[in-house]
C-alpha positions in Angstrom: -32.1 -7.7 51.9 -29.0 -7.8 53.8 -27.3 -10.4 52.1 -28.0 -9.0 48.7 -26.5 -5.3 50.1 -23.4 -7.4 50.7 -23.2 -9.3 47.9 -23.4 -12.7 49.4 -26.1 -13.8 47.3 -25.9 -12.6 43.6 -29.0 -11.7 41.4 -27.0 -12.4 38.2 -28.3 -15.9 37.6 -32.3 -14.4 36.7 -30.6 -11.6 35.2 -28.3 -13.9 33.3 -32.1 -16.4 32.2 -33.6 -13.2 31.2 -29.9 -12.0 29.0 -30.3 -15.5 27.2 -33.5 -15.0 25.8 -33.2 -11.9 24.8 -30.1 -12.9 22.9 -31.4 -16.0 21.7 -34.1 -13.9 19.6 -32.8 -10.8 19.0 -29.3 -11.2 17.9 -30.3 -13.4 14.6 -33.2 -10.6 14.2 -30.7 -8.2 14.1 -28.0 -9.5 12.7 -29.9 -10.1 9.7 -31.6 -7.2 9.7 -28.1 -5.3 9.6 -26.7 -7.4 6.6 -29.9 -6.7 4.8 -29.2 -2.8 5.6 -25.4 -2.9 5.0 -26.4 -5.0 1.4 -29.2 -2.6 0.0 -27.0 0.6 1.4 -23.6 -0.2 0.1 -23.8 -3.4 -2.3 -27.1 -3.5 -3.6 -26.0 -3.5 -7.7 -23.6 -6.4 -6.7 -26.0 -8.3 -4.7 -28.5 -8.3 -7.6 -26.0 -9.7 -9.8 -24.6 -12.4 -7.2 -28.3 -13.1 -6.6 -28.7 -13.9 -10.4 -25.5 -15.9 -11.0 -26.3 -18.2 -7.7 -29.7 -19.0 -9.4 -28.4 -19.6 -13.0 -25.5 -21.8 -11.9 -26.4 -23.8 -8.6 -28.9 -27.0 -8.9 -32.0 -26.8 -6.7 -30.0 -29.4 -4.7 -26.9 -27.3 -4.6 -28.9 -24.5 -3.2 -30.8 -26.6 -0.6 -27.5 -28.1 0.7 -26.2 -24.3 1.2 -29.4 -23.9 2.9 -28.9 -26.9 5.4 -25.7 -25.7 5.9 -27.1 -22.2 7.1 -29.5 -23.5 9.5 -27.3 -25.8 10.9 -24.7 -23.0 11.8 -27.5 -21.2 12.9 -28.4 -24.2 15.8 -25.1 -24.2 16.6 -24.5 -20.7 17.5 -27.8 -21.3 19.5 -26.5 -23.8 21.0 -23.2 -22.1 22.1 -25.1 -19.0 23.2 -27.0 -21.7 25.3 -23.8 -23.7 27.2 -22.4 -20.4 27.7 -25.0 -19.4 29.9 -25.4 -23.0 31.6 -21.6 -22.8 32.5 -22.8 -18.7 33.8 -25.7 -20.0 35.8 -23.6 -22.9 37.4 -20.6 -21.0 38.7 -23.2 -19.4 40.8 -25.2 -22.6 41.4 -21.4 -23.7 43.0 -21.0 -20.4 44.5 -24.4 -21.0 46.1 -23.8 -24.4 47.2 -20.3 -23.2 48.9 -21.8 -20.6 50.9 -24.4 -22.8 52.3 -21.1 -25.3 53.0 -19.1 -22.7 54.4 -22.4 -21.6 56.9 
């Protein structure tokens, strides 16, 4: 209890685990939940008529390549999200492995 009162050992790494999974799920949830709010709120005669042209003029391949394209953003921004915790969690795996050095 001591050493957490004085900050030599950190409780950001399972705060940091538990951070990541939230993210990972809930921004995509929201984010798409707030481009379906800003679309129907502000741009919903537009959107309609977007919606219509895309279908009229785009080949079911067109569409399924715009589609592929989508999700793989979508893994790499997981992905991202994912390293940029690793690199998180191992600055304090090193800071760990220092103090035990420095002992």
């Amino acid at each position: 209890m001591i050493d957490f009162l004085t900050f030599k050992t950190f409780i950001s790494p399972t705060l940091l685990i538990i951070i990541y999974y939230i993210g990972a799920i809930l921004i995509p949830l929201s984010s798409w939940y707030l481009a379906r709010w800003i679309r129907n709120s502000y741009f919903h005669p537009q959107s309609v008529n977007i919606k219509e042209q895309i279908q009229n003029k785009t080949t079911p391949k067109q569409r399924l390549l715009i589609y592929s394209a989508f999700i793989l953003c979508f893994i790499c921004m997981e992905i991202i999200w994912r390293v940029m915790f690793e690199f998180f969690i191992a600055y304090f795996h090193m800071h760990d492995a220092l103090m035990r050095i420095n002992l």
